[in-house]
N, C-alpha and C positions, 0 to 999 in steps of 0.2 A: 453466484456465490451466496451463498446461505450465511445467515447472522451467526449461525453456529461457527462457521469455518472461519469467522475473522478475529476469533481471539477469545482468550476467556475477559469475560465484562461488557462482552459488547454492548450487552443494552442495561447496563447501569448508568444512571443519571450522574451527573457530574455536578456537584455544590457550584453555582456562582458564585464569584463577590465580586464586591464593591466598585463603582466605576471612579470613583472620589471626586465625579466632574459635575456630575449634576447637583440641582439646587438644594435636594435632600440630600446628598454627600455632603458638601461643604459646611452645612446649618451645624449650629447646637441640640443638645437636647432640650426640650419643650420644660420639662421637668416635672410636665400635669397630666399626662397620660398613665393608663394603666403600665406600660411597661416602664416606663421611670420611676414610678413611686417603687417600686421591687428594685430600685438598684441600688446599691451599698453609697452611693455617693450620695444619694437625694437622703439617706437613709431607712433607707427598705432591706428586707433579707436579705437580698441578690437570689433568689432560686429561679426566675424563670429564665436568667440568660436571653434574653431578646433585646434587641436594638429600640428605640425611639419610633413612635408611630409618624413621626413628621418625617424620620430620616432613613425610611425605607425607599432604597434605590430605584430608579425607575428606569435603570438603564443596567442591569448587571452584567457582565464580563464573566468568559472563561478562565476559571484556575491557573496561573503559571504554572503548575504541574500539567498542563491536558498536553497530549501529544496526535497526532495522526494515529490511528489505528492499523493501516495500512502501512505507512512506512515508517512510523514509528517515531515520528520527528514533530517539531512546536511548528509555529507558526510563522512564515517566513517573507511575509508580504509586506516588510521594511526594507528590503533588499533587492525590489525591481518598483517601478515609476507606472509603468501602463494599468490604467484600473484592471481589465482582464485579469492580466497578469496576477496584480495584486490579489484578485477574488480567487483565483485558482490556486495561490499560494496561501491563505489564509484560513485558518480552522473554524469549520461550520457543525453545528450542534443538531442534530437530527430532533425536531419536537416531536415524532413517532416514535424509532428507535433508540433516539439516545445517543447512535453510534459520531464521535467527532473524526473527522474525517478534511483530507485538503479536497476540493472540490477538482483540483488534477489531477488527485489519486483515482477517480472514480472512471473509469470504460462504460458507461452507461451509453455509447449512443447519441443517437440524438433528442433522447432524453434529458427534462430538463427539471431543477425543482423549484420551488415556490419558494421567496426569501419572504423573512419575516422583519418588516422595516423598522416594526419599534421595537423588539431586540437585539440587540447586534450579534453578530457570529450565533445567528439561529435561520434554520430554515426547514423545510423538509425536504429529505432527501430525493433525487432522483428514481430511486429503487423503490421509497414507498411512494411515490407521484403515480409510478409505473405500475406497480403493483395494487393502487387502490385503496392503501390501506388508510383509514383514520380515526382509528380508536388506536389509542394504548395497550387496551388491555389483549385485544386481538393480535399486536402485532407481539405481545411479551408472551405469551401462548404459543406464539406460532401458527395460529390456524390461518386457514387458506382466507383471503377475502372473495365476500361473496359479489358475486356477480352480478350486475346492474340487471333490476328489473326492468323487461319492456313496458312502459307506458302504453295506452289505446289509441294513441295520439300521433306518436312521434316515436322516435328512435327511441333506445335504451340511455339515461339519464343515472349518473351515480346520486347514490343517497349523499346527502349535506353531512357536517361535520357536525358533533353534539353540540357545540359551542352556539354552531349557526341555529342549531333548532334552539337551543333555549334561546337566544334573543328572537326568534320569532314568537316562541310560547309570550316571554314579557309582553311584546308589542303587542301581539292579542290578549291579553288579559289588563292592558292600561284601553283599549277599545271597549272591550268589556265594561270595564268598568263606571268608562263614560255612556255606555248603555243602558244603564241600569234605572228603570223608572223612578219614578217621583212616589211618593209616602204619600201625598195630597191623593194622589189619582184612587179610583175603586180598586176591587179586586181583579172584576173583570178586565179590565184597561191595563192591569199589573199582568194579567195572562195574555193577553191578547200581544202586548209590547214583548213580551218575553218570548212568545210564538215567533211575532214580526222579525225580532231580535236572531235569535236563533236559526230562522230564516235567512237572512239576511249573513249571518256568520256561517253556516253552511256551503252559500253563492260562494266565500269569500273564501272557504277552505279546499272546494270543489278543486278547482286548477291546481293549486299547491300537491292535491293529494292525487290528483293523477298524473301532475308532474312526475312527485317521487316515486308512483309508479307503485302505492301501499295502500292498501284495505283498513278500515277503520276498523281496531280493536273492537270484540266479542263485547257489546255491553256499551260504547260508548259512541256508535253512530245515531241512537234515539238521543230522545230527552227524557229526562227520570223527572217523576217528581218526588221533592221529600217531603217528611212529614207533616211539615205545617204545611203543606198546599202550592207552596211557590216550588218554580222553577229554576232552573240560572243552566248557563251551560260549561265547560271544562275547552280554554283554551287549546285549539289543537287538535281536540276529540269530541268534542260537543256533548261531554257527558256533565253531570250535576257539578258545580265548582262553591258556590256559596247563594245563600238564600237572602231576600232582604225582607225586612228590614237589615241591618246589621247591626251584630252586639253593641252595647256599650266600650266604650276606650276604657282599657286596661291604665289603672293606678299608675301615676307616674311613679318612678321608682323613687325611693326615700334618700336621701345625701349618705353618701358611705361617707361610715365614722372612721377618726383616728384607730389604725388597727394597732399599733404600740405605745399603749396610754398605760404611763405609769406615774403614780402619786407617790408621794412624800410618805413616810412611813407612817403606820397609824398610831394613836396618840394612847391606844390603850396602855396600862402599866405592863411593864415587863415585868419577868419572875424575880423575884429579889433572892432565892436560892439558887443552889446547880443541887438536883437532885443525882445522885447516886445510882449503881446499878444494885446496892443492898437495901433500896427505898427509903434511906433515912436521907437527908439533905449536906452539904456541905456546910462548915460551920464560917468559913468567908461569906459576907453576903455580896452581892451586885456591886454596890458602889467601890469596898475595897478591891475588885477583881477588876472593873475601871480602872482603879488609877494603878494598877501594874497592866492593864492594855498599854497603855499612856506610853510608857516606855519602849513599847514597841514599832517597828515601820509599816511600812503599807504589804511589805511580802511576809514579816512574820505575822501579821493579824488575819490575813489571806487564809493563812496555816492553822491558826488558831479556831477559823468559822469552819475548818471540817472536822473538828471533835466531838461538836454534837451540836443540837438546837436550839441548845439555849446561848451556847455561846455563840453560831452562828449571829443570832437577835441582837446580842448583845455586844459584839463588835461591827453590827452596822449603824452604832453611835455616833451622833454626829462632832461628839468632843473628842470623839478619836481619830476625825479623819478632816482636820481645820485645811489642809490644802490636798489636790491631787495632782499630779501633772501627768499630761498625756499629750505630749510635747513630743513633736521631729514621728508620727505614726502617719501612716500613710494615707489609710481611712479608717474612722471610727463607727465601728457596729455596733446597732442593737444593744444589745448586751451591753457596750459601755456605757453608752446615753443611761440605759438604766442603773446600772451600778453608780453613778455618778449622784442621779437626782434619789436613788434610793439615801445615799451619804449624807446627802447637802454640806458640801462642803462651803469653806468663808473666801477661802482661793483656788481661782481653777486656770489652770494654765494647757491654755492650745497653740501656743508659738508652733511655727512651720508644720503644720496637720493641714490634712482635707478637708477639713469641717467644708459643712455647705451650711448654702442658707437656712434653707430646713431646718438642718439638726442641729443651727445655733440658736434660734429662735423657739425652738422646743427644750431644751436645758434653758433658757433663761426665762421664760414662764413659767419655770419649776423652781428654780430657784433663787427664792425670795430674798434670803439673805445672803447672798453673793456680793462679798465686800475690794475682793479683787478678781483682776478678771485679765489674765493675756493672752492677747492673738495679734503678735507680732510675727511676720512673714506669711501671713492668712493674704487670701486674696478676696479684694476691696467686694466681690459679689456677696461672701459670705459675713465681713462686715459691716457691710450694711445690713445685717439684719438688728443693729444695734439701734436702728433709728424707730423700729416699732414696739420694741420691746422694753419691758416696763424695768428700771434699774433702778428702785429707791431706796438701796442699800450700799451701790458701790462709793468704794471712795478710791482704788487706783483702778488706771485704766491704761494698760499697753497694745501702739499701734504700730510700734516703731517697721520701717522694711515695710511700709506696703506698696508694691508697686501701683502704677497710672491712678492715683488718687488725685483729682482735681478740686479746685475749691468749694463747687457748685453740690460734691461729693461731702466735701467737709462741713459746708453750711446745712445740710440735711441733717449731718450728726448734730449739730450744736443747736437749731434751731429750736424751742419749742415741739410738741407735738401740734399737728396740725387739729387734735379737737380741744385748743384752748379758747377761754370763751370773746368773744371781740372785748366785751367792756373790760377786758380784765386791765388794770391798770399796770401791774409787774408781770409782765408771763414768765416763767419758769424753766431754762430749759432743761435737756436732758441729764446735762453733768453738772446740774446746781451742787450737789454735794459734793464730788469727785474732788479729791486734795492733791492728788498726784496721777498726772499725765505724762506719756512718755510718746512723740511724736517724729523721733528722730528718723531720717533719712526720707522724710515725706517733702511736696513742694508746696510747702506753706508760703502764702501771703500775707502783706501787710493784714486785707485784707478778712483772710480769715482769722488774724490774731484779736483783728474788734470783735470779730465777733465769740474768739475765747475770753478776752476781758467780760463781757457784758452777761454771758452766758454761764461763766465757770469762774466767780468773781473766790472762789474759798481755795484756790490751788497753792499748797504751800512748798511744791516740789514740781518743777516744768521741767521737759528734754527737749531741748529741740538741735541735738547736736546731727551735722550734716546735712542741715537745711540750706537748699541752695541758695533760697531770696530770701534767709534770714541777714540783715545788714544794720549798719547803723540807725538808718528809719523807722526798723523793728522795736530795740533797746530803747528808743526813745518813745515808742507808744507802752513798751512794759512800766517805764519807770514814768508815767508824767505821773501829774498832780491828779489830772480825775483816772490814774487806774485803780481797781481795788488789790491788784496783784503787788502795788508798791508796799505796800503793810505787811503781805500776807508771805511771798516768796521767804523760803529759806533757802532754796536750794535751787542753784539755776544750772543748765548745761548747753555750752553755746560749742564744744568743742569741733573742730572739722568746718563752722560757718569762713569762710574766705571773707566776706564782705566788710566783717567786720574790720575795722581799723583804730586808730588811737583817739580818735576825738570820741567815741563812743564809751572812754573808759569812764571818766566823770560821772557820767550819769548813773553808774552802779551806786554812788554814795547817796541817793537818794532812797536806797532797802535796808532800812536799818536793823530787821529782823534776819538778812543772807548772810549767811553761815558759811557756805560752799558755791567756788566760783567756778567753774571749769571753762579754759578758754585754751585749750592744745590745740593743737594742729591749727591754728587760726594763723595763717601768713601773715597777714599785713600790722599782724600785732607784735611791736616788739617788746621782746622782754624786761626792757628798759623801763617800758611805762608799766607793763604788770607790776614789776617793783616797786613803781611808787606808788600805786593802789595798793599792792599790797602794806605798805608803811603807813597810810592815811588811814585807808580803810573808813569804813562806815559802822557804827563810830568808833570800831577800836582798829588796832593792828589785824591783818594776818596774816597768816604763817606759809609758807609757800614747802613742801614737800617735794613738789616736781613742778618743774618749770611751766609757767602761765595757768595753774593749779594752785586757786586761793581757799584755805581753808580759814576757820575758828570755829573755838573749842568754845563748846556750847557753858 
């Protein structure tokens, strides 16, 4: 039966995917390879659509869609126990043909094919075992295969497979190579070896090639010599291959630069008119045409920058665009990264977005005066890009919701950068200026609260509502005598901690500057006692609004 007669498609290749078992299935992306820098999550285009160089399968599988071609059914070698069995019912992929096929559909005889063990559901088929064939291209043509040359030796011997000649070409041309004379030796000694050499790879091509039973190409059974006078010979053919000496080594390549490098706007003067299409100017200048931008949002200024070029310029002012939010998006392109750092804005909000590492660490080397900053429900990879990157402008900072954050995680954030100098006597860390921190629903420890006092000594507003091991032990390091936070708090948020209990109320009267208590959903506290904090108070009364919700009015 002819590959014609078994269907239209016969010898179309079938897409593999994915076996998701092996060690490249399972893995992450690397995220430093050519095909990750292109993908929209590292922040690249996305245009080449390819997978991770580490996580290219090494075991791929046939389609859920592939059927028998023959009887038109999947794969059904879950449904009997006997390997046989199993193998006869199971869908095998012809490397010639193409054609898939159950290995019981097949009447071939006692004909048999060649399985291929490091792919699976791959073999060749009985039909081209039988028939000879082992090219592609020959068998996608349809022409006949040719018939095994007799040798002078021996029977008729089929030709090798292209795969098999080229790993013999390699392995003669790494022999080669190790042949090749010495620079020290004369000229003569360089021909004479090359003679030897050649000689000697001749003996060694001799049986191979009346194995296969083939005549040595028109031109490449001598030895040539080229220009400069030396010899060498061509793996396989013993024709000219390269000469030595050998050239010089080619220049290492140069470090591929950042391919979306964008700066802060340039500082040259903008137009202080809007010129006209009658060429006289508008009698508003620049600055009054500001402060009615001012009034506007981020979709009417949008509107405004496609009326023309000057107002484009001119509403991508930074006093027009003091916050952005690009909050709850899935992933952030190109394009925004740039709109963002072309604005500079004073607040930027990334709560629950894709940001990666990358592309947090590239917006916060761009921008310098970034005074708030959240990424609340980000996940802990991408915030930790917050420990290399240079913050000497921020003063809030939102982490609240991030999952498996550990302290050893937290201590990175707070610690120093690591090129401060030994002698130094105060090291400085990251969130020395930072006044407001919002860390709710994280598993903070005692722990790493030392190490918020000592490092973030200026915070006049802390969250730490929903912290599981925030407890009495906690409140007692915020309020002692050497914290700097007992001066500094005005606004504390304990609400959701369980731990807490009624012995811990006390120690609030030692924040004489807290303004705002929040302590809801805390169980073990009862209202009883909020009440009488709240009547003592530190040092005056406050006011209770909703229950275990201490206020005063500033």
């Amino acid at each position: 039966m002819s590959s014609s007669s078994r269907g239209p498609g016969a010898g179309a290749r079938r897409r593999r995917t994915r076996c998701r078992r092996c060690r490249a299935c399972v893995r992450t992306e690397c995220g430093d390879c050519h095909f990750c820098r292109d993908m929209k999550k590292f922040g690249g285009p996305g245009r080449m659509k390819q997978s991770c160089l580490l996580r290219q399968c090494t075991a791929p599988v046939l389609p859920h869609t592939a059927v028998c071609l023959l009887c038109g059914e999947a794969g059904k070698e879950d449904t009997v126990e006997g390997e046989e069995e199993k193998f006869g019912l199971s869908l095998m992929e012809c490397t010639i043909c193409n054609e898939i096929v159950h290995p019981g559909c097949l009447k071939m005889g006692k004909a048999e094919g060649v399985i291929n063990a490091e792919i699976p559901n791959c073999w060749e088929c009985p039909r081209c075992t039988q028939e000879g064939r082992t090219s592609k291209v020959g068998a996608g043509l349809g022409r006949k295969p040719k018939p095994p040359l007799a040798s002078a030796e021996g029977p008729a011997v089929p030709s090798p497979s292209p795969q098999r000649e080229k790993l013999e070409r390699f392995k003669r041309m790494c022999q080669l190579l190790e042949r090749v004379p010495d620079t020290s030796s004369s000229s003569s000694d360089s021909d004479s070896d090359s003679d030897s050499s050649g000689t000697s790879l001749s003996e060694d091509e001799a049986p191979g090639e009346a194995r296969n039973g083939r005549r040595p190409a028109r031109g490449s059974s001598g030895e040539k010599e080229n220009r400069g006078g030396r010899r060498a010979v061509r793996p396989g053919s013993g024709g000219p291959l390269l000469s030595w000496p050998l050239g010089p080594a080619p220049p290492p390549r140069p470090p591929q630069l950042e391919r979306h490098v964008v700066r802060p706007p340039p500082r040259s003067p903008e137009p202080d008119t809007l010129p006209l299409a009658a060429g006289s100017d508008h009698p508003l200048p620049r600055a009054a045409w500001l402060r009615v931008f001012q009034h506007l949002g981020p979709r009417e200024l949008c509107i405004c920058m496609r009326v023309c070029r000057t107002w484009s310029r001119w509403c991508y002012d930074k006093r027009l665009w003091p916050r952005m939010d690009l909050s709850r998006r899935k992933s952030l392109t190109p394009p925004m990264l740039s709109g963002v750092v072309r604005r500079q804005p004073r607040a930027l909000d990334l709560s629950w977005t894709g940001v990666s590492k990358k592309q947090l660490m590239w917006l916060l080397n761009r921008l310098q005066g970034l005074q708030e900053l959240v990424l609340s429900g980000c996940s802990w990879l991408s915030v930790s890009a917050l420990g290399s990157a240079p913050l000497p402008a921020l003063r809030l900072l939102d982490l609240r919701w991030i999952e498996d954050v550990k302290d050893s995680q937290l201590r990175e954030l707070l610690l120093p950068p690591p090129d401060t100098k030994p002698g130094q006597t105060e090291s400085r860390g990251r969130l020395q200026g930072v006044a407001e921190l919002r860390l709710a629903g994280l598993e903070l420890t005692d722990a790493s609260l030392r190490l918020l006092l000592r490092h973030a000594p200026q915070l006049s507003a802390l969250d730490l509502s929903h912290c599981a091991h925030v407890g009495d032990p906690s409140v007692h390091l915020l309020t002692a005598p050497t914290s700097p936070l007992r001066e500094t708090l005005v606004h504390l948020n304990l609400a959701g901690c369980h731990r807490l209990t009624d012995h811990c109320l006390p120690l609030f009267r030692r924040c004489p500057r807290l303004r705002r208590l929040d302590l809801r959903s805390c169980r073990q506290l009862s209202p009883e006692a909020c009440a009488r904090l709240a009547a003592a108070g530190p040092p005056g009364p406050f006011r209770c609004p909703e229950e275990k919700l201490l206020l005063k009015d500033s």
